[in-house]
C-alpha positions as CSV (number, residue, x, y, z in Angstrom):
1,X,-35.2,147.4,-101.6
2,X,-32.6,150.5,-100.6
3,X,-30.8,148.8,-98.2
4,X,-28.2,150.6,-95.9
5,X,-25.2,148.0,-94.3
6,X,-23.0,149.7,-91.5
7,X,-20.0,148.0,-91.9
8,X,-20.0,145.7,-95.0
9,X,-16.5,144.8,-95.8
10,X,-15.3,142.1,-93.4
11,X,-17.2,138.6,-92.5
12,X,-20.5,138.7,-92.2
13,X,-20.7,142.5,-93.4
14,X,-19.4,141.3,-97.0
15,X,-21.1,138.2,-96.8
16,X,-24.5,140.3,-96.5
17,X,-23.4,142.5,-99.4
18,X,-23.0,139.6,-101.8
19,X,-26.8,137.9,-100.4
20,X,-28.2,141.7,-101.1
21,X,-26.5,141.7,-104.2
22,X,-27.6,138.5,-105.4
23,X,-31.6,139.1,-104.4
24,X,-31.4,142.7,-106.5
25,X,-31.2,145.3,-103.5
26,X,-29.6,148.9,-103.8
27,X,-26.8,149.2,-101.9
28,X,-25.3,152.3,-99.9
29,X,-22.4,151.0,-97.6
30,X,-21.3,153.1,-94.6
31,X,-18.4,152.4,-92.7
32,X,-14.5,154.0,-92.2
33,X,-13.0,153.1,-95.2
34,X,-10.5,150.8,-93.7
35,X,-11.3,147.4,-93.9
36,X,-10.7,146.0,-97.2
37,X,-11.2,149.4,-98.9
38,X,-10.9,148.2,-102.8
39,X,-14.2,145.9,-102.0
40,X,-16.9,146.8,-104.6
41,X,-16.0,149.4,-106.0
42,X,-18.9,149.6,-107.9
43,X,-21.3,150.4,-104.8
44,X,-21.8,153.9,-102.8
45,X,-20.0,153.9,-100.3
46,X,-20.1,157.0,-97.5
47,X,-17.4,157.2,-94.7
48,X,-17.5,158.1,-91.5
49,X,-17.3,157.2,-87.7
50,X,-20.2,155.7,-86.7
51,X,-19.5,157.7,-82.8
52,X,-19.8,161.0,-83.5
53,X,-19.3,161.0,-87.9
54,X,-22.6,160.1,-89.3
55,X,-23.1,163.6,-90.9
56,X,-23.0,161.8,-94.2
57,X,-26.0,160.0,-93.5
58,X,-27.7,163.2,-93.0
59,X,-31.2,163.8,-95.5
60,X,-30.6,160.7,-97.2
61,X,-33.5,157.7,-97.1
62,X,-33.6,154.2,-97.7
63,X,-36.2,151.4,-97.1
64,X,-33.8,149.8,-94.6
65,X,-30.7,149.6,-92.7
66,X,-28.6,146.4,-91.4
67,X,-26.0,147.2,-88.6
68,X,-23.1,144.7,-88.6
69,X,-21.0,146.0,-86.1
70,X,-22.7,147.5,-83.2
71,X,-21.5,146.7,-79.7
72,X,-22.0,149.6,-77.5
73,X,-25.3,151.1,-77.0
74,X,-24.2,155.5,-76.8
75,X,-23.1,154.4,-79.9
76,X,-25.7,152.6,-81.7
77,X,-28.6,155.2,-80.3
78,X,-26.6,157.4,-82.7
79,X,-27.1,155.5,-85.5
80,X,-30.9,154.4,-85.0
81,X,-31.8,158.3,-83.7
82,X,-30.4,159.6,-87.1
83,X,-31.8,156.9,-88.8
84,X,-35.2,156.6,-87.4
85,X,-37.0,158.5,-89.7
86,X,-35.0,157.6,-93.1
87,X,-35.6,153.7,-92.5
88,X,-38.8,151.6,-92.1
89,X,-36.8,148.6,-90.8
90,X,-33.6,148.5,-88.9
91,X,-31.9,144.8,-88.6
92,X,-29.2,144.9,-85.7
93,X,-26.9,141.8,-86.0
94,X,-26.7,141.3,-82.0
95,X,-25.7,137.6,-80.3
96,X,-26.7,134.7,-78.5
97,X,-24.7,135.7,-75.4
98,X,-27.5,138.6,-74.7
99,X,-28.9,135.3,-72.6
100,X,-28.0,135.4,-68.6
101,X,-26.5,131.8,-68.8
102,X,-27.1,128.9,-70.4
103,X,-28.3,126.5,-67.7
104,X,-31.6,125.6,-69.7
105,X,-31.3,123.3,-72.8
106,X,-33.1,124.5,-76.0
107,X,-34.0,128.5,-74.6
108,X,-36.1,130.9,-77.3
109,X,-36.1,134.6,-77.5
110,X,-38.1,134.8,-74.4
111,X,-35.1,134.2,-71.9
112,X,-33.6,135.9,-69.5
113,X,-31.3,138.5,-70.9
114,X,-28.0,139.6,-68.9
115,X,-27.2,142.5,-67.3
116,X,-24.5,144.5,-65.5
117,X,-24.6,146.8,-62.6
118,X,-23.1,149.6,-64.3
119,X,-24.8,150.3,-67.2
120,X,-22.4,153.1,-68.1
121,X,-19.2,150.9,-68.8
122,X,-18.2,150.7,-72.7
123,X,-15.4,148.3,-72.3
124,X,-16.0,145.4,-74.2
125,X,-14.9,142.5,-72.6
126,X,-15.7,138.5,-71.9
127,X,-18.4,139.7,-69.2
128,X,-20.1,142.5,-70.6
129,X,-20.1,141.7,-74.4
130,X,-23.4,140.2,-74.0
131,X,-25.0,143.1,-71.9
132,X,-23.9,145.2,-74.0
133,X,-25.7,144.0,-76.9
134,X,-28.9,143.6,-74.7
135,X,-28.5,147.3,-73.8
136,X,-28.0,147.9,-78.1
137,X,-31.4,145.9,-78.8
138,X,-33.3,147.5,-76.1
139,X,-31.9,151.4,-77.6
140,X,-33.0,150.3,-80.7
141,X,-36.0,148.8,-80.3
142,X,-37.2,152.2,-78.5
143,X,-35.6,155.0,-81.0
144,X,-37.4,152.8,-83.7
145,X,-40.5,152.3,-82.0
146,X,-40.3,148.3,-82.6
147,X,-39.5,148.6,-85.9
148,X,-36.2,146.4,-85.6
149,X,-34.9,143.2,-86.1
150,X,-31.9,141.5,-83.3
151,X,-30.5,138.6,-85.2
152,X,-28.7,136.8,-82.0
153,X,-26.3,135.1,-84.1
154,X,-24.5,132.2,-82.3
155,X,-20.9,131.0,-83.8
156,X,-20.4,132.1,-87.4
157,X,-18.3,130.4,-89.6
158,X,-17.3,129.9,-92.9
159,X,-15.1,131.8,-95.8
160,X,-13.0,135.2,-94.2
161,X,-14.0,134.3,-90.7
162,X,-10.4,136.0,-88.8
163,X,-11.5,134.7,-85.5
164,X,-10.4,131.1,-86.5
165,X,-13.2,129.2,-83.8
166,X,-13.9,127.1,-86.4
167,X,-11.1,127.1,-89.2
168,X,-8.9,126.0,-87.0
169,X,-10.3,122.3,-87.3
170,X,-10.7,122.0,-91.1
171,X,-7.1,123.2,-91.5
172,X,-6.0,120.9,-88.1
173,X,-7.2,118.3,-89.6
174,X,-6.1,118.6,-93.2
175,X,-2.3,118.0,-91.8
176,X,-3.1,115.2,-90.6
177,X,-0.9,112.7,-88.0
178,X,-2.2,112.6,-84.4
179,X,-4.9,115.4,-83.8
180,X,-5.9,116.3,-79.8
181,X,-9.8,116.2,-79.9
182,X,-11.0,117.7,-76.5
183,X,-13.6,116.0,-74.1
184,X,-16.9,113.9,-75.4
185,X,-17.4,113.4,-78.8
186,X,-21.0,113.7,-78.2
187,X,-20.9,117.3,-76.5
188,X,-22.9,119.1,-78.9
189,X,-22.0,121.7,-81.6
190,X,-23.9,124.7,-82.8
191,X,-22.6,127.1,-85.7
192,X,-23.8,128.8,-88.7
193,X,-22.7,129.5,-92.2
194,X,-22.0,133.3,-92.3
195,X,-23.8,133.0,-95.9
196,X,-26.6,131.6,-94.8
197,X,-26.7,133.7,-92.0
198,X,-26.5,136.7,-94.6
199,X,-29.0,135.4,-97.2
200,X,-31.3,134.8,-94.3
201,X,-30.6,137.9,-92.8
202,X,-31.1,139.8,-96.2
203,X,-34.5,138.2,-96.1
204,X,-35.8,138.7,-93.2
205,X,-35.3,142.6,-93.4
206,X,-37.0,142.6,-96.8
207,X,-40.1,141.1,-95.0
208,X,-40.0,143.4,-92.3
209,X,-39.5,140.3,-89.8
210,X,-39.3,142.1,-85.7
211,X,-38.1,141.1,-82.6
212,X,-35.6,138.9,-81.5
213,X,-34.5,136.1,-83.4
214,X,-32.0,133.0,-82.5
215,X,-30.0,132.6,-85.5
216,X,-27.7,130.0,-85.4
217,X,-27.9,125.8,-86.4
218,X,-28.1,123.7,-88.0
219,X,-31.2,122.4,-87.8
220,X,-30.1,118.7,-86.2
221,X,-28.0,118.3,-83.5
222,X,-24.4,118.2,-84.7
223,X,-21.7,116.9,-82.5
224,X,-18.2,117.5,-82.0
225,X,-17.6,114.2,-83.6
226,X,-19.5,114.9,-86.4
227,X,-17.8,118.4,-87.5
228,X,-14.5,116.3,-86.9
229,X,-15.5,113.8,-89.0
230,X,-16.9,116.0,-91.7
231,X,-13.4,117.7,-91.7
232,X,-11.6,113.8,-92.0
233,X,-13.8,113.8,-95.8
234,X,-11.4,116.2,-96.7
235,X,-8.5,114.4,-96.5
236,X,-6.7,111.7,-98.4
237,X,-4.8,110.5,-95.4
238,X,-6.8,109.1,-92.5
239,X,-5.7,111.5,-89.3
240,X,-5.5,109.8,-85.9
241,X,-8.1,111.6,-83.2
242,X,-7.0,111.4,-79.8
243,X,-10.0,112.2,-77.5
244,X,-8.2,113.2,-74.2
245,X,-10.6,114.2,-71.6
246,X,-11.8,117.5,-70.5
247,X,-10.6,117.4,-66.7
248,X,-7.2,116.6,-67.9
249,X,-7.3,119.5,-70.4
250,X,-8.1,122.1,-67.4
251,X,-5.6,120.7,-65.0
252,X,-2.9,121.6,-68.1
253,X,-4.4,124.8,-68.5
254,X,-5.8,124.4,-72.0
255,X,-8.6,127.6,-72.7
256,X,-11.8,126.0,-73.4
257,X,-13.3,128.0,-77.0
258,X,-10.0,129.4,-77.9
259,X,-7.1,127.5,-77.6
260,X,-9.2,123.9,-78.6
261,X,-12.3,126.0,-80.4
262,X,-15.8,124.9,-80.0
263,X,-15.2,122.8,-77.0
264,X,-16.9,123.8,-74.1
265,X,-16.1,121.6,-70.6
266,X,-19.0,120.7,-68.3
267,X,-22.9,121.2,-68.4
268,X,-22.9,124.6,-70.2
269,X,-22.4,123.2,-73.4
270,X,-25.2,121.5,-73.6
271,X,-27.2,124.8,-73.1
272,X,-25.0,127.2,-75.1
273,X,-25.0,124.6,-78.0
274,X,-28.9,123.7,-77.9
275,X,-30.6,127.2,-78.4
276,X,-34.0,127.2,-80.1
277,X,-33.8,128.7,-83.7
278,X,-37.6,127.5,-84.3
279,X,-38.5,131.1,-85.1
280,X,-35.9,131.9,-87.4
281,X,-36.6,128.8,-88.6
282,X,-40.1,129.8,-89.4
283,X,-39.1,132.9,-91.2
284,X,-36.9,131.0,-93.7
285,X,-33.9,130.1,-92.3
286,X,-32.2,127.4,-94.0
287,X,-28.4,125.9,-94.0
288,X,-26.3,124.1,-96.2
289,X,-24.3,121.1,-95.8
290,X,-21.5,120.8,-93.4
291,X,-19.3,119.1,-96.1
292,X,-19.8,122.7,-98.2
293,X,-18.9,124.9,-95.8
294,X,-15.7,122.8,-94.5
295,X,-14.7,122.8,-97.9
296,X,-15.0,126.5,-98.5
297,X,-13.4,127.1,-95.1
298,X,-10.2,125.3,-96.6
299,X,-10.3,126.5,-100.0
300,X,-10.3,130.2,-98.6
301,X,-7.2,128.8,-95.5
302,X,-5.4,128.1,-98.3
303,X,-5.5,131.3,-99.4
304,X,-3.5,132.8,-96.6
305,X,0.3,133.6,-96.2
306,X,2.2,130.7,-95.0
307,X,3.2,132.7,-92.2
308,X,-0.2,133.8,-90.6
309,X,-0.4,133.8,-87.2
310,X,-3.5,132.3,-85.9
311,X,-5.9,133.6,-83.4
312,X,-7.4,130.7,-81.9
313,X,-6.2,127.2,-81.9
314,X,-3.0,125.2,-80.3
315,X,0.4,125.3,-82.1
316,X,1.3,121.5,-82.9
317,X,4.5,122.2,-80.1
318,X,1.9,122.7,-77.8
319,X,-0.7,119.6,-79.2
320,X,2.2,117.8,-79.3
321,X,3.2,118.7,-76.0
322,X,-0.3,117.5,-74.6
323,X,-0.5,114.3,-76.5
324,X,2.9,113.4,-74.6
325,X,1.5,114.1,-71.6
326,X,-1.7,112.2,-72.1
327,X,-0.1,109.3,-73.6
328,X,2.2,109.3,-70.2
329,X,-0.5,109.6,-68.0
330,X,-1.6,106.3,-69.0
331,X,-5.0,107.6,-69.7
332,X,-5.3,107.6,-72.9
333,X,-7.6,104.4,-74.9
C-alpha cells in the first residue's frame, strides 16, 4: 500500500510509521518539518502547512492517507478536498470525546455526538475539542463520499507520550515511599497502547474498514487498582498506596485527569471508562499486556533529562502536602 501520514513524527504519528513500516507499506510523510526533523531519514518526506500549504501534495496519488493531527474542520476540508481524488481511503484519527456525555455505560459508534452553537469557533479548548472533531468526521466523511475511517481513540499511552496522563504513574510509583492514589480502587480504567493503536490502525486502512470506530481498551475491565498494581511489578521496593477519597481531593482543589491522571470523581467515570470497542474489536484489534507497556513507559522516562518539567501529575511537595493533610483529617485507613 502507498500510504500518506499527515503528521508522523511525534506519538502516535511515529508510532504508525514504524506499524506501516513493519507490514511493508510505502511511505510519503507530510508535515512542517519541525517535530523531530532527523526522524527517518530514509522516507519522503514533503513539507508544508496543512492550512493553506498543501501545494506539495498537488498531482501526486497514493492508495491511502492517515491524518494524525486534525482538530479543526476549515482545516481538514483542505486536506480531504485535495485529497479526494488521489486516495481511495482516508483514516482520520479523531476521539472518544466526539460523544455528548458519558452518562450511558458501554455506548458504540451510534451515540449521540456533541455539538456547539457556533459552529464557526476554531479555538480549541476543554469544551469544544470534541465538537470539533465531530465537525472533522462529518467534513470528511462528505468530501470523501464515505470513503473514511474516524478512529475515536480514547487515552493513548505508552513510549513518547508528552502528555504524561499515564507516565506519570509508572514513574510515581518507581520512587517509591507513600504514593496518593485518588478515590476507589475499583473506578474503572480505559487506555490504549499507542502501538497497538497504530498496528491496528495501519490495518484497518489497508482493509478499507469505514465509519466510526471506538478504539481504545483493553478488552477486560481494568481498574485503577490494577494499573497501580501493575506499575508496583516494577519495583523492587514495595511503595505504600494511600487511597484518600475523591470528596476530600476536590474540597483541596486537586484537578481530576491532570493533576492525579486517569482519575475521574463521580458517575462519569464509569461511562467515559466503559466505551464499547466491540467493532474495532471485530476488525482486529488486539492489545498487549499491561506489564509491557508499563515497562516500556519507564524504560523510555528514563530516557529524559533529569530536569523535565512534567505536564501532568502532582509534584511530591504537593503529594506530600496532601498526604499531611489526609493523615490529619483523621480520615485516612
Amino acid at each position: 500500500m502507498k500510504l500518506l501520514i499527515i503528521g508522523g513524527t511525534r506519538f502516535l504519528g511515529r508510532a504508525i510509521v514504524e506499524a506501516a513500516l513493519a507490514a511493508g507499506h510505502e511511505l510519503t510523510l507530510f508535515n512542517r518539518g519541525q517535530s523531530n526533523p532527523d526522524l527517518y531519514p530514509q522516507l519522503e518526506q514533503l513539507h508544508g502547512d496543512r492550512d493553506g500549504g498543501l501545494d506539495v501534495l498537488r498531482g501526486r496519488q497514493w492508495d491511502a492517507v492517515i491524518d494524525t493531527c486534525g482538530y479543526v474542520p476549515r482545516v481538514v476540508g483542505q486536506s480531504a478536498r485535495l485529497l479526494a481524488d488521489a486516495v481511495d481511503q482516508y483514516t482520520f484519527i479523531s476521539s472518544i470525546s466526539v460523544y455528548q456525555d458519558f452518562d450511558k455505560v458501554g455506548l458504540d459508534e451510534t451515540y449521540t455526538l456533541a455539538t456547539m452553537p457556533d459552529e464557526t469557533v476554531e479555538e480549541i479548548t476543554e469544551e469544544t475539542y470534541g465538537p470539533l472533531k465531530v465537525l472533522c468526521e462529518q467534513t470528511i466523511s462528505e468530501v470523501m463520499n464515505g470513503r473514511a475511517l474516524h478512529v475515536r481513540a480514547g487515552l493513548i499511552v505508552g513510549p513518547h507520550d508528552l502528555s504524561d496522563r499515564f507516565s506519570y504513574w509508572p514513574y510515581r510509583v518507581a520512587q517509591g515511599g507513600d504514593i496518593l492514589a485518588p478515590g476507589n480502587p475499583d473506578a474503572p480504567v480505559q487506555i490504549i497502547d499507542v502501538r497497538d493503536l497504530a498496528a491496528w490502525t495501519v490495518q484497518a486502512t489497508a482493509q478499507k474498514l469505514r465509519g466510526p470506530c471506538n478504539a481504545t481498551g483493553p478488552d477486560y475491565r481494568l481498574t485503577m487498582r490494577d494499573v497501580l498494581g501493575t506499575c508496583r511489578q516494577m519495583v523492587d521496593e514495595e511503595p505504600n498506596f494511600i487511597w484518600v477519597d475523591e470528596t476530600f481531593l476536590l474540597d483541596h482543589d486537586v484537578a481530576p485527569w491532570t493533576d492525579l491522571p486517569l482519575w475521574i470523581p463521580g458517575d462519569e467515570a464509569e461511562g467515559f471508562s466503559s466505551v464499547d470497542c466491540t467493532r474495532a474489536q471485530q476488525a482486529g484489534l488486539t492489545y498487549r499486556p499491561l506489564l509491557e507497556t508499563v515497562q516500556d513507559t519507564l524504560t523510555w522516562l528514563n530516557t529524559r533529562p533529569a530536569d523535565y518539567t512534567w505536564r501532568n501529575g502532582l509534584s511530591r511537595e504537593r503529594e506530600a502536602e496532601l498526604l499531611a493533610l489526609w493523615t490529619a483529617s483523621g480520615s485516612e485507613a
